[in-house]
C-alpha angles and dihedrals in degrees: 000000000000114000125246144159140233134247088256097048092044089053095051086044089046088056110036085057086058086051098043078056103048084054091059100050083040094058093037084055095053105111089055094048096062095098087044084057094042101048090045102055078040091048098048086054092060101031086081085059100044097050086049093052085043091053095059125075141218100231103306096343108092101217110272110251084236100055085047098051084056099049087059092052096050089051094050084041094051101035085056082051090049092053103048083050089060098039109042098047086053095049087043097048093046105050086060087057103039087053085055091049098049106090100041088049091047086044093054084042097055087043095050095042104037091067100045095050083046088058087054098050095254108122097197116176113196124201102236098174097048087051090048098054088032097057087032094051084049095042092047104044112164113255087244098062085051097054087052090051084053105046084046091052088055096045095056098038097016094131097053092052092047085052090045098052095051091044086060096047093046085057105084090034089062091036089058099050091043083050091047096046095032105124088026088059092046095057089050100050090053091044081070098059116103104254089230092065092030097105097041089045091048101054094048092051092047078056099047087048089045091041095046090045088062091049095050081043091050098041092053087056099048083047085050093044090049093047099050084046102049091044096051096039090053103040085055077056093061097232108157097213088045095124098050090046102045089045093051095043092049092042088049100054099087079074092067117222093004101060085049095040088051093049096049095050092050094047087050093047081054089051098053099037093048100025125076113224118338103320090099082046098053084049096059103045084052092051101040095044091048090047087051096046088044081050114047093037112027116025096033107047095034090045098027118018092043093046098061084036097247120144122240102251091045086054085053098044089051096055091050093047101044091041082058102041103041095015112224107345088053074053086061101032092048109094098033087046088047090062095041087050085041091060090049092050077054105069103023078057089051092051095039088065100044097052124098089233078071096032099038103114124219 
């Protein structure tokens, strides 16, 4: 008897090979939808707000959409230009400083670990003078020699910073008109959804939104916590740059492992340049350990982990897992994928246990 299919199987043939399709050009045009994605997990944090600003009225006149949608973008726009500000004259003010403390600390350094190898039978002569022209040399390059650094670096990988840069302008081009269109968007996108799967579609997407809005809730407080907690603890310290580093540090660590690497090196460039031998140093390995510690164990998995219903252990697996399998960007995308990832379980688990593959009895 010779196979065939029906109208209807030939039909749903017919389009998973148009979706199967539509995958691949997707994934062969990955590297040109970075700014749609961008803009898009940009674009479901301010929507909220948007369609806040949008809600109120001027006297009788209810905001345009559009009004409000600028409004967001200027803020995103303002509060990254907030960020470099703090960041760049810190950074700025501090190399002068740290290429004038550099002999005197290599100096305390040489006097503090000479004896002590001594003691243990290693004679050891370092040449102090060689490392201090050597890191000065390094610290205080003309401004020439880094140009040509420069120019070099954009003839080799010109292209791609040419592509990055335009990527990062498209971005809030693309971010406006998604704002603009966003509930508009949306209807389309579920008018696409066989009917037959419209309601069961529907009602995991309505969890996932409900599920993703509790981990960018969670994830401001824990930036909120970190940065109450750096600043304090610095500024007992007595660190005089204590309120732009802890801010920065607190505001960074939705990057994981960057925005806490940043914040360290900049607390131990303070230290060095205001504290005289390694008591700022002490501080900050007391205040950062204990931040990391207040972070990874505590913050992240009671706001975050708690909130989309992951485990610890599962919050911290997934970090692990996605950061080897997408590099940094699965680092950034874990948490938020995993409860995505959590909703679906869900239901393959539901209809797992109601089928007759589970119930059939032997």
């Amino acid at each position: 008897m010779p196979f065939s299919l029906s109208d209807e199987q030939k039909q749903n043939l017919v389009w998973l090979i148009v979706g199967f399709l539509l995958l691949a050009l997707l994934v062969a045009l990955g590297p040109m939808l970075s700014p749609f994605v961008a803009a898009g997990i940009i674009g479901y944090a301010l929507n909220p707000g948007v369609d806040w600003i949008a809600r109120k009225r001027i006297g009788p006149l209810r905001i345009p959409r559009f009004v409000a949608v600028c409004i967001m973008v200027m803020l995103l726009v303002l509060a990254m230009l907030a960020l470099a500000l703090i960041v760049i004259p810190l950074v700025l003010r501090q190399i002068p400083q740290l290429q004038a403390q550099i002999p005197p600390l290599l100096d305390q350094l040489n006097a503090f670990v000479s004896p002590r190898l001594h003691q243990l039978g290693i004679e050891v002569r370092l040449d102090m003078a060689g490392i201090k022209a050597l890191l000065t040399q390094q610290i205080s390059t003309s401004s020439d020699e880094m140009w040509a650094s420069v120019l070099a670096s954009l003839r080799v990988g010109g292209t791609a910073l040419l592509a990055g840069l335009a990527n990062l302008l498209f971005v809030p081009m693309v971010l406006f008109y998604l704002l603009q269109d966003w509930h508009p968007f949306i209807k389309r996108m579920q008018t696409l959804i066989p009917r037959r799967w419209a309601g069961r579609v529907t009602l995991m997407a309505s969890e996932v939104d409900d599920l993703l809005g509790q981990y960018l809730r969670g994830q401001l407080l824990v930036m909120l916590v970190l940065a109450i907690y750096y600043s304090a603890a610095l500024s007992a310290a007595g660190f005089d740059s204590a309120l732009p580093v802890g801010v920065l540090t607190g505001l960074l660590v939705f990057i994981p492992y960057v925005g806490f690497g940043l914040g360290l090196v900049l607390a131990i460039l303070a230290a060095v340049l205001q504290f005289d031998g390694v008591y700022g140093l002490l501080w900050v390995a007391l205040i950062y350990g204990l931040g990391q510690v207040l972070e990874s164990f505590i913050l992240t998995p009671k706001l975050v982990g708690e909130r989309i219903g992951l485990h610890p252990l599962v919050v911290i697996f997934a970090l692990l897992a996605f950061g080897q399998l997408f590099g940094f960007v699965g680092v950034l995308l874990a948490l938020p994928t995993s409860a995505i990832l959590s909703v679906l379980a869900m239901h393959v688990r539901r209809e797992y246990l109601a089928s007759n593959f589970y119930n059939r009895q032997p």
